[in-house]
C-alpha positions in Angstrom: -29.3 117.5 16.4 -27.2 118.3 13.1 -29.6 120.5 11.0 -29.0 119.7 7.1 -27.7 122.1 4.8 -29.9 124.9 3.4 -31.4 125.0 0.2 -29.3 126.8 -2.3 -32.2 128.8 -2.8 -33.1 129.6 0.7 -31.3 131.4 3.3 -30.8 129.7 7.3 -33.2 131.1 8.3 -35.7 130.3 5.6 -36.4 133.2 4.1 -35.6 133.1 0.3 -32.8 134.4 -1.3 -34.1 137.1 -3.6 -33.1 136.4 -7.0 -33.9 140.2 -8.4 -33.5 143.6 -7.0 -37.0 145.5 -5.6 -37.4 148.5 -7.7 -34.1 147.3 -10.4 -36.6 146.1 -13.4 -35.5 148.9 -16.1 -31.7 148.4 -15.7 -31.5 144.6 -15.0 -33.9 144.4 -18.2 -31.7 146.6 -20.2 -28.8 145.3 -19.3 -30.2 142.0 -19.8 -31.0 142.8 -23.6 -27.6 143.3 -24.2 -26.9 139.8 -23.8 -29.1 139.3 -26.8 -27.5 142.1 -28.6 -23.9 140.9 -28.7 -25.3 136.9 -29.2 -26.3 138.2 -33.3 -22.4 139.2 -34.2 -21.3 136.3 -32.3 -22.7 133.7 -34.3 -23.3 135.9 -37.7 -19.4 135.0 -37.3 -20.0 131.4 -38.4 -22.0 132.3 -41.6 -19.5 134.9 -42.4 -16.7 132.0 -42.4 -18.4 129.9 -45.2 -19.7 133.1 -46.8 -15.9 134.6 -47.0 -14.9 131.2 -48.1 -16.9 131.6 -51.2 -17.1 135.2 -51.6 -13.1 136.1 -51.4 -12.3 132.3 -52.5 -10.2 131.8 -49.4 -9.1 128.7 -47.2 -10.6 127.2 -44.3 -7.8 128.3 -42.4 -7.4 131.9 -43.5 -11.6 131.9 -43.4 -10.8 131.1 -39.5 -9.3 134.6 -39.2 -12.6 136.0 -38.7 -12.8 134.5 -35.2 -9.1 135.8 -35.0 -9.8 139.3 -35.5 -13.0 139.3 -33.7 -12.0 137.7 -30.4 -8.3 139.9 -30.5 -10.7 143.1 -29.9 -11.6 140.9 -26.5 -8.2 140.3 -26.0 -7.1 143.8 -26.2 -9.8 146.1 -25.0 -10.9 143.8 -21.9 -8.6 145.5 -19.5 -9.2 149.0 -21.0 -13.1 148.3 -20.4 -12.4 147.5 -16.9 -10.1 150.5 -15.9 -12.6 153.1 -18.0 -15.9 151.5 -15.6 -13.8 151.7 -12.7 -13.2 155.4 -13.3 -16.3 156.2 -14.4 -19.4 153.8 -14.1 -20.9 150.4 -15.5 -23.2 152.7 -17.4 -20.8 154.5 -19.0 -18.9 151.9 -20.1 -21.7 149.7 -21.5 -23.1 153.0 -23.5 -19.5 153.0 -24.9 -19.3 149.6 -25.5 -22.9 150.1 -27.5 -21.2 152.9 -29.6 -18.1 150.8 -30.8 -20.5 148.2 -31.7 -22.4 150.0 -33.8 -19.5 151.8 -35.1 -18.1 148.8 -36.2 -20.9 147.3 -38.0 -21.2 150.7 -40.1 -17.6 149.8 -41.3 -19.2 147.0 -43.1 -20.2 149.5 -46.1 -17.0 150.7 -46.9 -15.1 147.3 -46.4 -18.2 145.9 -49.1 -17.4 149.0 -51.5 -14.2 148.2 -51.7 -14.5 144.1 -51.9 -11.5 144.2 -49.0 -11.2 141.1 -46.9 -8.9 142.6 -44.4 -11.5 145.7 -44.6 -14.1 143.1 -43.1 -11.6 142.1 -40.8 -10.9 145.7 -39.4 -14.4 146.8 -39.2 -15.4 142.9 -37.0 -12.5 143.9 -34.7 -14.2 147.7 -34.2 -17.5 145.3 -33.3 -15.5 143.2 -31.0 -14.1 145.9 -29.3 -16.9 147.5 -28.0 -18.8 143.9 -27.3 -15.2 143.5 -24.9 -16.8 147.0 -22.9 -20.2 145.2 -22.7 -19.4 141.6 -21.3 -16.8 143.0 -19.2 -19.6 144.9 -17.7 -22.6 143.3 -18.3 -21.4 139.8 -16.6 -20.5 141.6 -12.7 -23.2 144.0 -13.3 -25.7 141.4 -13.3 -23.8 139.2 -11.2 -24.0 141.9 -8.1 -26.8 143.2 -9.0 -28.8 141.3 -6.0 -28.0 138.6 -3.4 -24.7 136.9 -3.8 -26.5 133.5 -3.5 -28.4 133.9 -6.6 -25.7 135.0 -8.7 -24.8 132.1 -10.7 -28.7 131.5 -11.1 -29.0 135.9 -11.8 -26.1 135.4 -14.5 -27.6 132.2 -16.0 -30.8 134.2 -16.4 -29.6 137.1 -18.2 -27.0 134.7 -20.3 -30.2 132.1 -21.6 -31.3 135.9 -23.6 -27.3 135.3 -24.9 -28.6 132.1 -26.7 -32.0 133.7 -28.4 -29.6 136.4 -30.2 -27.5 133.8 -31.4 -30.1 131.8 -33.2 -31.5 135.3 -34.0 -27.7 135.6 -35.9 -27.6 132.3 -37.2 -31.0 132.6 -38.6 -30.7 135.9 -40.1 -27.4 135.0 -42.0 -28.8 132.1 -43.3 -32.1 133.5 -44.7 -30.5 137.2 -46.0 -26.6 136.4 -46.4 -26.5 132.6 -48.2 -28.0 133.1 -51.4 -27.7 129.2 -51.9 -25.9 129.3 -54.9 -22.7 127.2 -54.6 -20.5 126.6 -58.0 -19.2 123.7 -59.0 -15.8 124.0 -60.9 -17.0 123.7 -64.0 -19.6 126.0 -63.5 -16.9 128.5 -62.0 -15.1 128.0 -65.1 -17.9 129.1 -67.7 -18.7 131.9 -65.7 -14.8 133.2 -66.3 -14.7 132.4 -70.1 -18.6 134.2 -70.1 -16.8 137.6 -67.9 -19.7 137.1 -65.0 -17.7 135.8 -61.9 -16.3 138.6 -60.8 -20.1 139.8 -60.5 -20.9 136.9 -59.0 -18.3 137.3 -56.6 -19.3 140.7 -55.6 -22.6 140.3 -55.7 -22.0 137.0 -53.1 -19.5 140.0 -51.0 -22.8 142.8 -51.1 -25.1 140.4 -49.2 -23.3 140.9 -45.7 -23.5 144.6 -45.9 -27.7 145.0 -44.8 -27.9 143.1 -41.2 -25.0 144.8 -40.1 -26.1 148.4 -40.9 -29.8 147.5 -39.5 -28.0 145.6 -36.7 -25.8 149.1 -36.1 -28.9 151.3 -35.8 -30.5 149.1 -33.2 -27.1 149.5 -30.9 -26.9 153.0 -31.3 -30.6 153.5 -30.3 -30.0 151.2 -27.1 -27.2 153.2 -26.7 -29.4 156.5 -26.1 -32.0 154.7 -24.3 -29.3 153.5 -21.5 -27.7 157.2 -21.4 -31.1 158.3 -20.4 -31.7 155.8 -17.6 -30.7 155.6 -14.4 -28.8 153.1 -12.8 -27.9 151.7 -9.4 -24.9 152.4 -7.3 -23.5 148.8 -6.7 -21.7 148.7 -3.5 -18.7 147.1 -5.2 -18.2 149.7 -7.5 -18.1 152.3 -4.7 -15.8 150.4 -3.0 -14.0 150.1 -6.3 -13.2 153.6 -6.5 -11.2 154.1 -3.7 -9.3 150.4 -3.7 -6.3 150.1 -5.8 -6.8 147.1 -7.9 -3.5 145.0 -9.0 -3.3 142.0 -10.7 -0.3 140.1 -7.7 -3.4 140.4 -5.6 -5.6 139.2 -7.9 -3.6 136.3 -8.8 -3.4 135.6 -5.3 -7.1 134.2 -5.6 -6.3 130.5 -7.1 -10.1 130.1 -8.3 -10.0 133.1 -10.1 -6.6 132.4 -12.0 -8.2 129.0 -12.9 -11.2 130.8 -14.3 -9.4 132.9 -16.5 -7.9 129.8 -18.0 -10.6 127.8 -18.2 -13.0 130.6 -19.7 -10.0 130.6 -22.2 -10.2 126.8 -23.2 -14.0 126.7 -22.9 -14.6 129.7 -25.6 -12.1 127.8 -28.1 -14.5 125.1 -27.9 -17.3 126.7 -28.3 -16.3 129.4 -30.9 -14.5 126.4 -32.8 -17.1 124.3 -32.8 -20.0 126.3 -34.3 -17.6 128.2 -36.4 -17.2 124.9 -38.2 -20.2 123.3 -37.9 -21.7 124.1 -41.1 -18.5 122.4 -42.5 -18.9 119.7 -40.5 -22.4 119.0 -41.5 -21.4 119.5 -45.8 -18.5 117.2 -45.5 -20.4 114.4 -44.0 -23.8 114.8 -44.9 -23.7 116.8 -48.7 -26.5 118.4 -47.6 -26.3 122.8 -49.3 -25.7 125.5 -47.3 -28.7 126.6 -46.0 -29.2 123.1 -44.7 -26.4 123.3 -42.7 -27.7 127.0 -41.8 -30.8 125.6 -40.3 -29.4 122.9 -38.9 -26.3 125.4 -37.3 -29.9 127.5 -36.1 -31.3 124.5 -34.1 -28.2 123.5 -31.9 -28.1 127.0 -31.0 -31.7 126.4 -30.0 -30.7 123.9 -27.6 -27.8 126.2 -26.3 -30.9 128.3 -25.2 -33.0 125.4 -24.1 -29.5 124.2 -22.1 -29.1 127.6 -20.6 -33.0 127.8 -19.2 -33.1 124.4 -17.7 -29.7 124.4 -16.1 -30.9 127.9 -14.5 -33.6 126.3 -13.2 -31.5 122.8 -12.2 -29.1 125.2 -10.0 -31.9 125.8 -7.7 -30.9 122.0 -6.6 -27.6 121.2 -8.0 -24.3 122.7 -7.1 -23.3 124.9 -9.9 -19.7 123.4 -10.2 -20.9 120.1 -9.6 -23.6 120.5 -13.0 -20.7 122.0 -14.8 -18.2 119.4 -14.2 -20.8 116.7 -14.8 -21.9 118.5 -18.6 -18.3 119.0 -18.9 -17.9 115.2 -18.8 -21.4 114.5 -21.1 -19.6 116.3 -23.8 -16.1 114.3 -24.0 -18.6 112.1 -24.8 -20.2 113.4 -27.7 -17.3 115.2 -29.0 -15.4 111.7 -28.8 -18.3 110.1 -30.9 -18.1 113.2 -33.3 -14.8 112.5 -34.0 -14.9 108.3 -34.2 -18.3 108.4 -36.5 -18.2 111.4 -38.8 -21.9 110.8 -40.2 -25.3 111.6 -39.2 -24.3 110.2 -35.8 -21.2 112.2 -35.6 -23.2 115.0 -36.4 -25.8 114.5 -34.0 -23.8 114.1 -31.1 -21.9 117.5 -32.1 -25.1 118.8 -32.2 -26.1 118.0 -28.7 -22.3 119.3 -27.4 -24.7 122.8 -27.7 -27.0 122.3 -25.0 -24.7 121.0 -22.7 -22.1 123.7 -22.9 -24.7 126.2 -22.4 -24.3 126.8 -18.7 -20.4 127.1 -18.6 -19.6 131.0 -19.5 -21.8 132.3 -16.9 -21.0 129.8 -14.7 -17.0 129.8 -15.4 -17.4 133.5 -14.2 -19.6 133.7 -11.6 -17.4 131.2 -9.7 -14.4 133.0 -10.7 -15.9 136.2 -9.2 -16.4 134.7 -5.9 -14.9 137.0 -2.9 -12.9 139.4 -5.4 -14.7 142.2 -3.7 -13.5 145.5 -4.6 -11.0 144.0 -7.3 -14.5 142.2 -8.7 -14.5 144.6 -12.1 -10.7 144.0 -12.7 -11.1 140.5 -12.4 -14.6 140.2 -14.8 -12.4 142.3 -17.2 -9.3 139.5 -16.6 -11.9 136.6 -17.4 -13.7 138.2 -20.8 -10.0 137.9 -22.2 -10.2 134.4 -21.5 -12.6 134.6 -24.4 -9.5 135.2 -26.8 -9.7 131.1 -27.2 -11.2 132.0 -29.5 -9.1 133.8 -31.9 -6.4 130.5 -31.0 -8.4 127.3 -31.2 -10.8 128.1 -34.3 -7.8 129.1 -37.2 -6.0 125.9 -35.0 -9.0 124.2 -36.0 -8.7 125.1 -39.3 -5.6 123.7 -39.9 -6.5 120.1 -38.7 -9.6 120.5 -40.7 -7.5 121.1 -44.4 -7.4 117.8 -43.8 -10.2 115.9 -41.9 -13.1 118.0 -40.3 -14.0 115.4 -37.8 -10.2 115.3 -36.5 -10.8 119.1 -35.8 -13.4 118.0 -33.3 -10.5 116.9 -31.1 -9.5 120.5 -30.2 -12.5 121.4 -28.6 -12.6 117.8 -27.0 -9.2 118.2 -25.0 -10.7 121.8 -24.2 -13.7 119.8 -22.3 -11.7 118.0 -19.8 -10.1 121.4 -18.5 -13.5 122.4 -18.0 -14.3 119.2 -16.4 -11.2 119.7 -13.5 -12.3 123.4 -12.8 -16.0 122.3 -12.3 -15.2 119.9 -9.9 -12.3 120.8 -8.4 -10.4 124.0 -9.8 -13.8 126.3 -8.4 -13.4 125.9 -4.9 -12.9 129.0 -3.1 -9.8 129.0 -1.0 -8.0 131.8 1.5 -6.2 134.2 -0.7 -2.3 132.9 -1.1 
């Protein structure tokens, strides 16, 4: 009699598969945190685009060099990351990731004394940099910490906290960085024939300066808290010591290749979308910039609500198979973004957020799949997929000079990548 398949969350022979390590709790919950920690600079990123916009008086397109210079410190210091924790220790590198962090957000003060957007720009790659050291070992960390059936399910868990910091962000640069007070020209104008812009200006300029220096002294305090903590030996990482790592065998894995490529196109969609979202919602609904603040806050909430349920949806669903099919959902949306610019247009953008909320864990957790020993080399390979990023948002910039909604089309195209690698693309085949 042919026996049916196994649960994905049971073994064959029916015992469960543990989802968390026995006697683990202090490192899997620190580690864990950090997921929250790096969420804030991730999506204060969007309200520093209008901000800058307003503050330094700058395009849409040169405003999109935020998410340039952020996501370039992924690009760069991935592989660096990697190499350093595979010499050293996931602990070591994540405490130096923390430090960079809150390095960089301490560059904020001098970059607002001296009213330098290119300061800003320095000081958000600093930040970047050391969030590179924490993704690229936070992701396998949690990924191997346990049973290799639970990790997608492990790395959704840890990545729903992702989603909490960035409404945590969004909020917090909505309430203490928008001051809601947006000039019209001719208001502009009497402020320069009165000698009072320039104030205005810098005054506009000060107001990113606190949550960065409060969010700095939280980073470096973690920081000391992990140093003095003590953290498992993951058999990987053993194994990682002694094995010679190299990219011609890594490539040889085709899943993993395609992971690196779609991680690439799905953070360009995700990065450009909610780094123009608050445009998106002025230009077609006139509502101020708080508005669009609150309203940039609740599609982050159902990011969070998207990552929780599709954790809990794995436990019966293939996680390609959910991935491909949310892929899908969202050409959807994104295509009626694009046709109806509106309240419906901005609805279904909206929505794009909880269904894209399962595909970074899920992208790399299925790209991870039987790298063994090369498994930290290749997490550090699929974090500089996030540089989408620093392409797709100033790319979406440019469309947007001209029409926001045609913009929308960037991230669309990205969706159908994601699509092929969810249902086809993640399948695990012999090393070539």
């Amino acid at each position: 009699m042919i026996q049916p398949p196994a649960s994905p969350s049971v073994q064959q022979d029916g015992a469960p598969h543990k989802f968390f390590p026995t006697g683990q709790a202090l490192p899997f919950f620190l580690v864990t945190a950090l997921f929250f920690l790096w969420g804030i600079p991730h999506n204060l990123n969007d309200v520093l685009i209008r901000q800058f916009m307003k503050s330094f008086e700058i395009s849409r397109f040169q405003a999109g060099l935020v998410q340039s210079a952020f996501y370039m410190g992924y690009f760069l210091l991935s592989m660096p990351a990697a190499l350093f924790m595979r010499r050293y220790s996931y602990k070591a590198g994540l405490v130096t990731g923390l430090l960079f962090y809150s390095a960089g957000t301490l560059l904020f003060y001098p970059a607002a004394m001296a009213g330098r957007y290119g300061f800003f720009l320095g000081a958000l790659f600093v930040i970047a940099s050391g969030l590179a050291f924490l993704e690229t070992g936070a992701n396998p960390f949690i990924a191997q910490l346990g049973d290799p059936a639970t990790s997608e399910r492990r790395l959704n868990f840890s990545q729903a906290f992702n989603p909490i910091g960035a409404i945590t962000g969004a909020l917090v640069g909505t309430v203490f960085i928008f001051s809601g007070i947006e000039l019209n020209p001719a208001q502009i104008e009497a402020m320069k024939t009165a000698g009072t812009y320039d104030a205005y200006l810098r005054h506009e300029t000060m107001r990113v300066l606190t949550p960065y220096l409060v969010l700095g002294c939280v980073a470096f305090c973690w920081a000391m808290v992990m140093l003095r903590t003590r953290f498992p030996v993951i058999a990987a990482e053993v194994a990682g010591n002694t094995h010679k790592s190299s990219l011609r065998q890594l490539f040889r894995h085709r899943h993993f290749v395609l992971a690196v490529v779609t991680m690439f196109f799905y953070n360009g969609a995700q990065v450009g979308t909610w780094s123009y979202f608050i445009q998106y919602v002025q230009d077609y609904t006139h509502q101020p910039e708080k508005f669009a603040g609150y309203f940039l806050t609740g599609t982050l909430a159902a990011f969070m609500l998207g990552r929780f349920s599709s954790t809990w949806l794995m436990q019966y669903i293939r996680p390609n198979v959910l991935m491909g099919s949310y892929a899908l959902i969202n050409l959807g949306l994104v295509g009626i973004g694009v046709a109806l610019p509106g309240w419906i247009g901005l609805w279904s953008i909206f929505l794009t957020s909880f269904f894209m909320s399962l595909m970074f864990p899920t992208i790399f957790a299925l790209g991870l799949k039987q790298l063994g020993p090369d498994t930290k080399l290749g997490g550090s390979m699929i974090v500089m997929g996030i540089a989408g990023g620093a392409v797709f948002t100033p790319l979406m910039g440019l469309v947007a000079v001209h029409s926001m909604a045609l913009a929308m089309l960037v991230p669309l195209s990205c969706y159908a990548v994601i699509a092929y690698f969810g249902f086809i693309g993640s399948r695990v085949r012999p090393a070539r």
